[in-house]
LOKE-570210 format. One line per field, with one value per residue (C-alpha): x, y, z; residue in three letters; residue number from 1. Coordinates in Angstrom, 1 decimal. Layout:
N
px	[X:...] .
py	[Y:...] .
pz	[Z:...] .
type	[ALA:...] .
seq	[NUM:...] .
//
This chain:
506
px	[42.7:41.2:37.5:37.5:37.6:35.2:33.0:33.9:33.0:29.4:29.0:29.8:27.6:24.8:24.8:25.4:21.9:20.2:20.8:19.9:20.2:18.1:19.8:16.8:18.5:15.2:17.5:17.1:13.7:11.8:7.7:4.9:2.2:-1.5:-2.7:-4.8:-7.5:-10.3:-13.3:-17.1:-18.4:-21.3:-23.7:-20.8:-21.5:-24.9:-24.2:-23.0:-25.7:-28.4:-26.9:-28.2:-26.5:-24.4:-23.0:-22.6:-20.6:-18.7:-17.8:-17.0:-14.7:-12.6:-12.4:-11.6:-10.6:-6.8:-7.5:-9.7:-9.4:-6.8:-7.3:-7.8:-7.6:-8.8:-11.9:-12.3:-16.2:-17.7:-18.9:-21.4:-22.9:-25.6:-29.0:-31.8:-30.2:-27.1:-25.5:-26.6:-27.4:-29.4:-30.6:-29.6:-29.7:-30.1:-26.4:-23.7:-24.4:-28.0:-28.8:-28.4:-31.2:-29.4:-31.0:-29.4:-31.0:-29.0:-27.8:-25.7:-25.7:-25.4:-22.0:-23.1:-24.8:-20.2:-19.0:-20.7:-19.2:-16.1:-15.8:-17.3:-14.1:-11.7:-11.4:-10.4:-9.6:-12.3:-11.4:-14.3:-13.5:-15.4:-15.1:-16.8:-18.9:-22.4:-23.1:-24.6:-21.0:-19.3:-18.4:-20.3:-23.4:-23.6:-21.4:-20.6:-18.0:-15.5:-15.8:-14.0:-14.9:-16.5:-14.6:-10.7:-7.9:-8.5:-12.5:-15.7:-19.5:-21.7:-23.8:-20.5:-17.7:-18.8:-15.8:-17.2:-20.2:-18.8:-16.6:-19.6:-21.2:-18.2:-18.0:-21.4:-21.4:-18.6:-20.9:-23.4:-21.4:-20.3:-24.4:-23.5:-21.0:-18.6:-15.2:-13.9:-10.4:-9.8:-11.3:-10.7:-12.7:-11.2:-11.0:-8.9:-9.2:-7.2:-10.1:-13.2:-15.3:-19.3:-19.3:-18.9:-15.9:-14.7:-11.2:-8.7:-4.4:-2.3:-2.8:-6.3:-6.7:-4.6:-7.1:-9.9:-7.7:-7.2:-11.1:-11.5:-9.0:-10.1:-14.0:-12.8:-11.2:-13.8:-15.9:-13.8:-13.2:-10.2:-9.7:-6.6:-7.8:-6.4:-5.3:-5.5:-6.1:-4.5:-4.9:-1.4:1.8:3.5:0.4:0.6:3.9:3.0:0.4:2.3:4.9:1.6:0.3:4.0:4.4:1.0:2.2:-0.9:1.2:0.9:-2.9:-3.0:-2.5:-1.8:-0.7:-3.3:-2.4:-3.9:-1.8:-3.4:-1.3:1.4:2.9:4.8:8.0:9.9:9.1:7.0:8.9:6.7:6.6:3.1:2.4:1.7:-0.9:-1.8:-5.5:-6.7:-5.5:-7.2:-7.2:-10.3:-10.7:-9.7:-12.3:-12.0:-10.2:-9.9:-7.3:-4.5:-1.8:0.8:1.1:2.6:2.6:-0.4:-2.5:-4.8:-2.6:-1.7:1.7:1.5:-0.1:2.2:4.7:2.9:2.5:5.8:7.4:4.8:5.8:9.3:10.3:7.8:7.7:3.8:2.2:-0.5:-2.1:-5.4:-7.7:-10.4:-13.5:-13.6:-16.3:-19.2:-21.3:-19.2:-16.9:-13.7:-10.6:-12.0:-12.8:-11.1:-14.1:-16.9:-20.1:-22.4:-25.8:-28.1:-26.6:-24.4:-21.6:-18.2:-15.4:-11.7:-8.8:-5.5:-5.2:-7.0:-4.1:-1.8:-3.3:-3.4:0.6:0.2:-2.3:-2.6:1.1:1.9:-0.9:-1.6:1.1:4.3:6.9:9.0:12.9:16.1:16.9:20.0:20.5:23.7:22.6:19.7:16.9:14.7:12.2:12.3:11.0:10.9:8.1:7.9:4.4:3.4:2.7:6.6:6.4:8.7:6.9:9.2:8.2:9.9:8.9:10.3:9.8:12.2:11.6:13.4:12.9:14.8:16.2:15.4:17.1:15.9:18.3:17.4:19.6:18.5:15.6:16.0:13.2:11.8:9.9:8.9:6.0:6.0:2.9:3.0:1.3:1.6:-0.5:-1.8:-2.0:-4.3:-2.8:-1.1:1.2:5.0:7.4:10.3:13.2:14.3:17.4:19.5:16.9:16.8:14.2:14.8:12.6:12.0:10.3:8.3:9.1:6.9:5.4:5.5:6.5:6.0:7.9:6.5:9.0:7.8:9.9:11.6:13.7:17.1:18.5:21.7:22.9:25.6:24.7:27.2:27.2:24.2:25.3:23.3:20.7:18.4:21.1:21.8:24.8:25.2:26.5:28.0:28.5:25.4:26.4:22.8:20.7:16.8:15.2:15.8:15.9:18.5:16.9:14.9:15.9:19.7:19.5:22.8:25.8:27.2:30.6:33.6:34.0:37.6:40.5:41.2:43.9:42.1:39.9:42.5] .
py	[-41.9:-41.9:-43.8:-41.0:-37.9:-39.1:-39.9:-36.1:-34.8:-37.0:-35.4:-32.3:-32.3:-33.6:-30.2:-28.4:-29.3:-29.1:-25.7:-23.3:-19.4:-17.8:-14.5:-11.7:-8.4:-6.2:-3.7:-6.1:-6.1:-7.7:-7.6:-6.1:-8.8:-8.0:-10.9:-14.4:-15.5:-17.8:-17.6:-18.7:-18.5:-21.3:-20.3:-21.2:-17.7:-19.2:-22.2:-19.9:-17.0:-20.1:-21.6:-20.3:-17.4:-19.1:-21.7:-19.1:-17.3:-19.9:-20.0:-16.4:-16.5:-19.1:-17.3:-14.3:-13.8:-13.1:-14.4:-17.6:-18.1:-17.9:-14.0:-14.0:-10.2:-11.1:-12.4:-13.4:-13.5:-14.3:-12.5:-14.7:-14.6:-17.6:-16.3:-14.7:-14.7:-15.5:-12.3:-8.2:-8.9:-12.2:-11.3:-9.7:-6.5:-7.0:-5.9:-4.6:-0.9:-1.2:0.0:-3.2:-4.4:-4.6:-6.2:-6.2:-8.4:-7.4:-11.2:-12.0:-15.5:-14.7:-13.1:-9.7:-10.6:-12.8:-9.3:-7.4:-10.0:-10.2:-5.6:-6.3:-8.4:-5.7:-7.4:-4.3:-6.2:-7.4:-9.3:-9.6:-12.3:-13.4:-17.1:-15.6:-13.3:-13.5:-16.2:-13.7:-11.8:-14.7:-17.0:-20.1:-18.0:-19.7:-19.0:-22.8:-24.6:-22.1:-19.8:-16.6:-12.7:-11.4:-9.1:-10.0:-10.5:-13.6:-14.0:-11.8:-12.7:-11.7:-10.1:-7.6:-6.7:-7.3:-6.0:-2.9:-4.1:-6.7:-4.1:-1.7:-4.9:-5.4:-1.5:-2.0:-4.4:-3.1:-0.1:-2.4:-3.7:0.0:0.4:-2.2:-0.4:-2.8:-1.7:-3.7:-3.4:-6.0:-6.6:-9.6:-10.6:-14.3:-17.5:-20.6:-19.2:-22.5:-24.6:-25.6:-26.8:-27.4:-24.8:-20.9:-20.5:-18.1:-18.8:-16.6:-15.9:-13.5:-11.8:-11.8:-10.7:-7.5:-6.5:-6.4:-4.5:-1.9:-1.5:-2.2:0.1:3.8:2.1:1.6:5.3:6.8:5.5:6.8:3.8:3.4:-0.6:-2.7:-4.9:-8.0:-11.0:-13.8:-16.7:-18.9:-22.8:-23.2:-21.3:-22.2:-20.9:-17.8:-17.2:-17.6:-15.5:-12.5:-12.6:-12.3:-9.4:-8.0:-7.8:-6.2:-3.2:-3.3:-4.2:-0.7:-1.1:-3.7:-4.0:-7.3:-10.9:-13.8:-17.4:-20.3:-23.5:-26.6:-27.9:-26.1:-24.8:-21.6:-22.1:-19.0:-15.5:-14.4:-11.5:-8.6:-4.9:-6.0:-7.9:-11.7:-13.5:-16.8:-17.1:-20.3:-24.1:-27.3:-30.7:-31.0:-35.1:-36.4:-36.2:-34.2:-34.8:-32.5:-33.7:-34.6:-31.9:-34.6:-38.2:-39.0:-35.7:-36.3:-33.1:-32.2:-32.4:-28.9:-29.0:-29.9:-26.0:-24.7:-25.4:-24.6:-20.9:-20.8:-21.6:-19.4:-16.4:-17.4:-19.0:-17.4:-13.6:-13.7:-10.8:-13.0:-16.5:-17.8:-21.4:-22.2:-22.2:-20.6:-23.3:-25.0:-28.2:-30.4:-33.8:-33.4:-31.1:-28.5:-26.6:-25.7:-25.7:-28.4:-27.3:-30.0:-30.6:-30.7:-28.9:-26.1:-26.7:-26.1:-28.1:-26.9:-29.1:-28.5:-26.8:-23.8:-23.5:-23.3:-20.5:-19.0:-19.4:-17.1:-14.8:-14.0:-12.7:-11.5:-9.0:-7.0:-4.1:-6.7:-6.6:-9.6:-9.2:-11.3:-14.3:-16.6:-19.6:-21.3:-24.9:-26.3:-28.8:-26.1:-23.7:-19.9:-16.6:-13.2:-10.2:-6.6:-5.8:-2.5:-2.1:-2.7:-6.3:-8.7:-12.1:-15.4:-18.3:-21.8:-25.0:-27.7:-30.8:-33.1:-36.3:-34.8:-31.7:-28.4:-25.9:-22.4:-19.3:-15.9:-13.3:-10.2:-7.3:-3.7:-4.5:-4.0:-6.6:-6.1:-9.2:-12.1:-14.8:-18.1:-20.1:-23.8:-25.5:-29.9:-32.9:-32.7:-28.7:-26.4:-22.9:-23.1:-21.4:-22.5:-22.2:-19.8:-18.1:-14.0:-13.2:-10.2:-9.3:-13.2:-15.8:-19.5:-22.0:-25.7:-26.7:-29.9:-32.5:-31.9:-28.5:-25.0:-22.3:-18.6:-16.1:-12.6:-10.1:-6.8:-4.2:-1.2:-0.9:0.0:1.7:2.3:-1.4:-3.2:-6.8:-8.9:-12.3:-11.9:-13.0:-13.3:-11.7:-12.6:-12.4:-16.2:-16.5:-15.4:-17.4:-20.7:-20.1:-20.9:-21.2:-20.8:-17.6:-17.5:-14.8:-13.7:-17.5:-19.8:-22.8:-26.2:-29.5:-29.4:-25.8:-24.7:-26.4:-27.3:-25.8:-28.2:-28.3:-29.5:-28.9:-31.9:-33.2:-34.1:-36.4:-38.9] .
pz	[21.5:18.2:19.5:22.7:20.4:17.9:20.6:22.1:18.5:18.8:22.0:20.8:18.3:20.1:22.2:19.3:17.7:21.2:21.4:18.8:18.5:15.5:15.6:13.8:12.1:12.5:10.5:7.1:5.7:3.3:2.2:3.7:5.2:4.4:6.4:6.3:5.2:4.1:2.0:2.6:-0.9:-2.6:0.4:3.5:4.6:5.1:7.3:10.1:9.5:10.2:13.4:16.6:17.6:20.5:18.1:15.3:18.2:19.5:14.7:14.7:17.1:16.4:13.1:13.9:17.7:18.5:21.7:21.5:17.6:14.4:14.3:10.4:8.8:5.0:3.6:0.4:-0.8:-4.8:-7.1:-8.6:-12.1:-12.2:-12.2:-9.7:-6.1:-7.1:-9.8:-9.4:-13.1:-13.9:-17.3:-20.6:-21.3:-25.0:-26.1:-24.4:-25.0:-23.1:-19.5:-17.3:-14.8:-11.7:-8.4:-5.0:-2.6:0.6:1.4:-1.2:-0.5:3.2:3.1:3.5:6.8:7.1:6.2:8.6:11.9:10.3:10.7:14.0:14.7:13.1:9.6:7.0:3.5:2.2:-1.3:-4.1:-6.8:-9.6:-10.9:-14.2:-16.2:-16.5:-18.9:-21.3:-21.8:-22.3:-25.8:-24.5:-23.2:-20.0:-16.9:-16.3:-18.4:-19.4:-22.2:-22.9:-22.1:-25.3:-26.9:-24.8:-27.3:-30.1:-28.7:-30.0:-30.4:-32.5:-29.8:-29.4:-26.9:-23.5:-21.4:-20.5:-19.2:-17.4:-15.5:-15.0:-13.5:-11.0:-10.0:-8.9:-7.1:-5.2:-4.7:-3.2:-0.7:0.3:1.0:3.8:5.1:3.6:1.7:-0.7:-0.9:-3.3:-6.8:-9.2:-12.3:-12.5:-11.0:-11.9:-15.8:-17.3:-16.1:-17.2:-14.4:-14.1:-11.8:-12.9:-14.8:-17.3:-19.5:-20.1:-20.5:-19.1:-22.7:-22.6:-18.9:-19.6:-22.7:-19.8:-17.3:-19.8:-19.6:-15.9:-14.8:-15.5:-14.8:-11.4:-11.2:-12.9:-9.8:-7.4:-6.2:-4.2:-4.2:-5.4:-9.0:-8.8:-11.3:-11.9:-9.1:-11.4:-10.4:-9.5:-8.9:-12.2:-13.9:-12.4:-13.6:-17.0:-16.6:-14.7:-17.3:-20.0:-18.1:-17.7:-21.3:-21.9:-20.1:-17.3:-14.0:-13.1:-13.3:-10.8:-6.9:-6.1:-8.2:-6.9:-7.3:-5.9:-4.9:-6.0:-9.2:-7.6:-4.6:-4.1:-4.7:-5.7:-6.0:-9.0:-11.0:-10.4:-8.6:-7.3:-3.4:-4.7:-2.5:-2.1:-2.3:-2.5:-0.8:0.5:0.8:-1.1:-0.4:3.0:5.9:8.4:11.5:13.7:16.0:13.8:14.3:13.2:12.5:9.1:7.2:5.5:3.4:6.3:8.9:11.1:10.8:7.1:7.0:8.8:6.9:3.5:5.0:5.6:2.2:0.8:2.7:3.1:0.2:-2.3:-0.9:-0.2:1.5:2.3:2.7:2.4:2.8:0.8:3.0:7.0:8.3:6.6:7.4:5.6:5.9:4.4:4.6:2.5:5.5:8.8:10.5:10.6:12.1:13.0:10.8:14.0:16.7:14.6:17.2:15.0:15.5:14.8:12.8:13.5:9.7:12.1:14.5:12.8:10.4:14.1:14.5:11.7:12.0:15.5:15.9:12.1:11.7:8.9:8.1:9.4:7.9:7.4:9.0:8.4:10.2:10.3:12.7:14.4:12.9:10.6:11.1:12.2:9.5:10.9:10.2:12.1:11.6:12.9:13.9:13.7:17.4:17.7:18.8:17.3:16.3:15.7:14.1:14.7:13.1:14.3:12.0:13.6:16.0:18.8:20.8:20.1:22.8:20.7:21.4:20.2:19.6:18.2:16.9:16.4:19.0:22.3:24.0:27.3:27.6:26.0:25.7:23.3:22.0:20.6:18.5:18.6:18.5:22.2:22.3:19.9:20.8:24.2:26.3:26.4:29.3:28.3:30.0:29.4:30.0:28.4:25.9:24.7:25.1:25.3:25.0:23.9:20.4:21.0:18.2:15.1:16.4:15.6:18.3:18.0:20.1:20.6:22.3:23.3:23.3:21.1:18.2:18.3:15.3:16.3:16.6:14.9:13.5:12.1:10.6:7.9:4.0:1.3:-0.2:3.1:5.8:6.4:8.8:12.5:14.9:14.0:10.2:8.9:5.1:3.2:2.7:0.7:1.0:4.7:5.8:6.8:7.8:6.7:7.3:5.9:5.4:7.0:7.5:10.8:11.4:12.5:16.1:16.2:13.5:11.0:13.2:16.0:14.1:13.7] .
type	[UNK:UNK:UNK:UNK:UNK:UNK:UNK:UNK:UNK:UNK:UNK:UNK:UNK:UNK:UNK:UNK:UNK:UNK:UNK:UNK:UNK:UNK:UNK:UNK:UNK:UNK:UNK:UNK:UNK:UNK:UNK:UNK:UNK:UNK:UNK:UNK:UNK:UNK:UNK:UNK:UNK:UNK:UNK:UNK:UNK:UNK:UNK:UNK:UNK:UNK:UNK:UNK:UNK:UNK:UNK:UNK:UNK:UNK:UNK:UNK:UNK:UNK:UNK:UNK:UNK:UNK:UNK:UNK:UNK:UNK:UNK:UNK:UNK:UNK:UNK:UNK:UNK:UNK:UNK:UNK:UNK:UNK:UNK:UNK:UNK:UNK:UNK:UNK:UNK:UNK:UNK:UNK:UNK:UNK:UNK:UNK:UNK:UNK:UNK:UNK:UNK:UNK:UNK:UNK:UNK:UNK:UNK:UNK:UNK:UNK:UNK:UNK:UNK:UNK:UNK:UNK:UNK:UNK:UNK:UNK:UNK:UNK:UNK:UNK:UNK:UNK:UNK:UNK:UNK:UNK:UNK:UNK:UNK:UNK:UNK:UNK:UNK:UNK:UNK:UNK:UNK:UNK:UNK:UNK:UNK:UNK:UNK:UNK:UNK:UNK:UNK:UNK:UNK:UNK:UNK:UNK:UNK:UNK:UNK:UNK:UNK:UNK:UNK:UNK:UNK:UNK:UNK:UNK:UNK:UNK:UNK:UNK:UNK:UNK:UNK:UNK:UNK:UNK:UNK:UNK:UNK:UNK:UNK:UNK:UNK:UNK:UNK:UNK:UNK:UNK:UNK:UNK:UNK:UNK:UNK:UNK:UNK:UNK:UNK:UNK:UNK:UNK:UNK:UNK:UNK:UNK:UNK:UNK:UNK:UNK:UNK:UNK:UNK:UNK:UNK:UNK:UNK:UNK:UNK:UNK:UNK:UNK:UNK:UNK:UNK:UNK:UNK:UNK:UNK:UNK:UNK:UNK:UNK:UNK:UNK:UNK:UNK:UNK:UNK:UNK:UNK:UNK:UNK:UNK:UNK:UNK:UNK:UNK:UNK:UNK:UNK:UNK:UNK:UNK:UNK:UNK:UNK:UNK:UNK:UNK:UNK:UNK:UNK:UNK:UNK:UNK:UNK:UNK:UNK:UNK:UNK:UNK:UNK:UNK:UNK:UNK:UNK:UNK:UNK:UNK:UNK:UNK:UNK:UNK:UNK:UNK:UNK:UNK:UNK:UNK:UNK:UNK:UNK:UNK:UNK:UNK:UNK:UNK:UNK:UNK:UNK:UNK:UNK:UNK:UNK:UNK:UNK:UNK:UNK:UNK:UNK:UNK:UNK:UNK:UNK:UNK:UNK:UNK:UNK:UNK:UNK:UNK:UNK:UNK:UNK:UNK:UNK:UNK:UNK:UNK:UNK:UNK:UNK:UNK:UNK:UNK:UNK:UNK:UNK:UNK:UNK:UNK:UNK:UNK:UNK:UNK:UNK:UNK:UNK:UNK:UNK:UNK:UNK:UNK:UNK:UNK:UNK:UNK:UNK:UNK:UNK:UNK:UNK:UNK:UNK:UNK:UNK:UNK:UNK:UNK:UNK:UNK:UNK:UNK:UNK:UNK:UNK:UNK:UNK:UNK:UNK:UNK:UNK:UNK:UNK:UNK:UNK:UNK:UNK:UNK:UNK:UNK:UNK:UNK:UNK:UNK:UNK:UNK:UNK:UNK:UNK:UNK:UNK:UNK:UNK:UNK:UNK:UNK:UNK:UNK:UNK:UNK:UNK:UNK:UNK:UNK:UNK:UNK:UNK:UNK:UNK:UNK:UNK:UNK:UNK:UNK:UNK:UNK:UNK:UNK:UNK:UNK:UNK:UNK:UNK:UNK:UNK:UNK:UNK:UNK:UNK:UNK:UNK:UNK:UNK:UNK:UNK:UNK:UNK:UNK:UNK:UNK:UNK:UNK:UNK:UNK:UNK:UNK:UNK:UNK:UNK:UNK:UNK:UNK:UNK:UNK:UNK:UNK:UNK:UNK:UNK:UNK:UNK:UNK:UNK:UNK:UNK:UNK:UNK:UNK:UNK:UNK:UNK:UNK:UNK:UNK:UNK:UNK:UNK:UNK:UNK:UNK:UNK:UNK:UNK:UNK:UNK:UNK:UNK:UNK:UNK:UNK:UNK:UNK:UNK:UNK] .
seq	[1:2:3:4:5:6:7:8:9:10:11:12:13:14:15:16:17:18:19:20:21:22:23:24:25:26:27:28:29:30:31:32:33:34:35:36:37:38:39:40:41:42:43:44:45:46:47:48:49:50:51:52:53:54:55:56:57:58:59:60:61:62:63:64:65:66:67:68:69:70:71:72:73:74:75:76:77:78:79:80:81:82:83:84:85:86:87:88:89:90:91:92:93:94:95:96:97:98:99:100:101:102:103:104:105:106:107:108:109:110:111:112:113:114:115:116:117:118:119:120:121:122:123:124:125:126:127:128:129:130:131:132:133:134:135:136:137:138:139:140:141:142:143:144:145:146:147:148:149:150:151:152:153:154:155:156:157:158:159:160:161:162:163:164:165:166:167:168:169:170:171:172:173:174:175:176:177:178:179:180:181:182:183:184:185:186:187:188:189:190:191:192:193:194:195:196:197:198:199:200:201:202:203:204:205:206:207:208:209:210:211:212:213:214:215:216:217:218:219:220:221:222:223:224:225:226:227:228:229:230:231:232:233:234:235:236:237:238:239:240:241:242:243:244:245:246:247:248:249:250:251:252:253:254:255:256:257:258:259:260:261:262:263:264:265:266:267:268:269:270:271:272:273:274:275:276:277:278:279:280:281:282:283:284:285:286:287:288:289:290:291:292:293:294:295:296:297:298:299:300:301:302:303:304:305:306:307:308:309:310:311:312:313:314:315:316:317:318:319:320:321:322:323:324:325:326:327:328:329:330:331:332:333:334:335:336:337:338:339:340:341:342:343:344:345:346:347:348:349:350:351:352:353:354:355:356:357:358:359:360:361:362:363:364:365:366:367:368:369:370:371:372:373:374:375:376:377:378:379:380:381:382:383:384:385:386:387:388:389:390:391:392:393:394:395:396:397:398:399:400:401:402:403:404:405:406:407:408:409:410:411:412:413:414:415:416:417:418:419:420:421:422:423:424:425:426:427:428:429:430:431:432:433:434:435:436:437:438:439:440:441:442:443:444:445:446:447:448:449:450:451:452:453:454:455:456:457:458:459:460:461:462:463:464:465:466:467:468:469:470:471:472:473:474:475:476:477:478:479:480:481:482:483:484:485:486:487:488:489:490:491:492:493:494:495:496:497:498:499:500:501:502:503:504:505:506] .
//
């Protein structure tokens, strides 16, 4: 008897993983999503602005259309501080105290001309970065290869204290951009400050950072300007912690919007300790050619479903409010992009890495607000958002070899109807075949694939969910034993509950 009930347990088991309820408590809540994003700094903005205007169409819409494209809500464009064409201020005043020479050329490097099509498509948060000062404001005197901010804690110059002028020179050229009928809702005055790199770059600590927000701060109010500052953009995750605690102790979190990290020496891993939103600004794989059709075939860094799954620990695991890629699309060869346009015919060509920033952005839009989830087994990565339109959006990635039967089961939201989207190595963005039944959808996750659910519906205030513990409401059905941050999931993430008792193992 023993052999037939361990096989019945086997069996048992087997239709236990093949069926999967996540169970979403709309009624627990966690951050606010801004959105996702890209950048087309160093002249990008320019590839697109030269094709022909189909091709630059056919670029702009896979940007930025919710219907054909990834839907992305936040671009990121530079401030730059090189020299004619390139900063509002290429030369010297003489001394920090003199009136600047400002010049405003309209183009800036092409991405006001980006700006403008990304409003036409809806876009509303527009984030301004510098990678540095004006090389004249800074300890090295050029605005390449580091160097501090004169006049920041531990650094002066003999030419004086260059903070206010540097955030005079920011303010304005946010005021530019409002000429354009462009708002910039975002305004940072760093880049990667623990590097030195060829390129602009401008050093600074959390320490040293704060002594310029104190400076940049009432500049910014002064102007009326009603933007949120940003800092730092650090180079990786672990960096920005350091440097959050640094600006923490300074007393200037209050005088800031939103933390900014980048992910390339390290990835989100846990939520910075901060009052403020934390994005993630900047990713890539800087090195690998492009491929566009490579959704998954060994995890490798350019892969689709290797973003997905970054997104998802950032906004999961590490509490982001938003997510962004290094470059939109650019005439290029490698990764660093998620969009290659061809050098003679401008025809741009989508990777994978695109769709499944669309997973994200077309069904999390900006305003979301992230809800609990708990699942009845693990080997899946989940995530549940409230849209402001009252549609519920449900993310499943499903990293496994095997195909997963998904059930979506929501509580405090009474759903109406219900469509589901995949993601995989033979589909972009496509359609998936689902059943509704009882306010639930069912459907089945492909092997290595991501699958979002969007219910429409209403929510329902007055319902009673059980079976959420922790501090993100892991449990529900089947006993699911792990809770971080509203998410029960990930390979090994919950435990299986015993099927039979002890006895009938033996």
């Amino acid at each position: 008897m023993a052999p037939l009930r361990f096989s019945a347990l086997l069996l048992a088991l087997a239709r236990y993983a093949a069926a999967v309820t996540v169970n979403v408590t709309v009624g627990t809540t966690y951050q606010t999503i801004d959105g996702f994003g890209f950048s087309q700094a160093f002249g990008r903005a320019n590839d697109v602005k030269n094709s022909p205007a189909a091709e630059a169409k056919m670029t702009l819409d896979l940007l930025f259309s919710t219907t054909t494209g990834a839907g992305f809500t936040i671009l990121r464009n530079r401030i730059g501080s090189g020299g004619s064409g390139d900063s509002i201020e290429p030369t010297s005043p003489g001394s920090p105290s003199a009136t600047p020479s400002y010049t405003w050329d309209g183009n800036d490097s092409g991405q006001v001309w980006f700006s403008t099509q990304a409003l036409s498509y809806g876009v509303k948060t527009f984030y301004a970065d510098a990678w540095s000062a004006p090389g004249f404001m800074k300890t090295n005197g050029v605005e390449t290869n580091g160097g501090y901010l004169c006049g920041v804690t531990g650094e002066t110059c003999s030419s004086g204290d260059w903070r206010q002028a540097y955030a005079n020179f920011l303010v304005q050229y946010v005021k530019y951009y409002a000429t354009a009928g462009i708002t910039i809702t975002h305004l940072g005055f760093l880049n990667e400050p623990e590097l030195v790199t060829s390129y602009s770059s401008m050093l600074s600590s959390g320490t040293q950072a704060a002594s310029f927000i104190t400076v940049l701060a009432p500049t910014v109010k002064s102007a009326g300007l009603n933007l949120a500052i940003t800092c730092c953009d650090a180079e990786g995750w672990n960096d920005q912690v350091t440097f959050t605690s640094q600006l923490i102790a300074a007393g200037v979190e209050s005088s800031l919007g939103v933390i900014t990290s980048h992910s390339y020496t390290s990835n989100p891993s846990t939520p910075i300790s901060t009052k403020l939103k934390v994005w993630q600004t900047e990713n890539a794989d800087l090195s690998d050619a492009f491929t566009p059709n490579n959704w998954y075939s060994s995890g490798a860094a350019g892969e689709g479903l290797t973003w997905a799954t970054k997104i998802y620990n950032a906004i999961v695991t590490a509490n982001c409010s938003a997510y962004l890629y290094w470059e939109g699309a650019e005439i290029g060869t490698t990764d660093s992009t998620l969009i290659s346009i061809d050098s003679s015919t401008y025809v741009p060509t989508a990777s994978k890495r695109l769709w499944a920033f669309a997973q994200w952005s077309r069904y999390v839009r900006p305003g979301a607000v992230r809800v609990a989830t708990s699942a009845s087994t693990g080997g899946l990565y989940f995530s549940a958002f409230k849209n402001t339109d009252t549609s519920l959006s449900v993310q499943v990635i499903n990293s496994g070899t095997t195909a997963q039967s998904v059930t979506i089961a929501p509580c405090g939201y009474t759903a109406t109807s219900a469509v589901a989207y995949v993601s995989a190595q033979g589909t972009d963005l496509g359609s998936l075949s689902i059943t509704f039944s009882g306010g639930q959808a069912t459907g089945s996750a492909p092997a290595h694939s991501m699958v979002t659910f969007v219910m429409k519906g209403s929510l329902n205030s007055t319902a009673t969910c059980s079976g959420s513990t922790g501090t993100g409401g892991g449990g529900g059905t089947g006993g699911c034993t792990q809770a971080l941050y509203g998410q029960c999931g990930g390979i090994g993430g919950c435990s299986i509950p015993l099927l039979f008792p002890d006895s009938t193992l033996y």
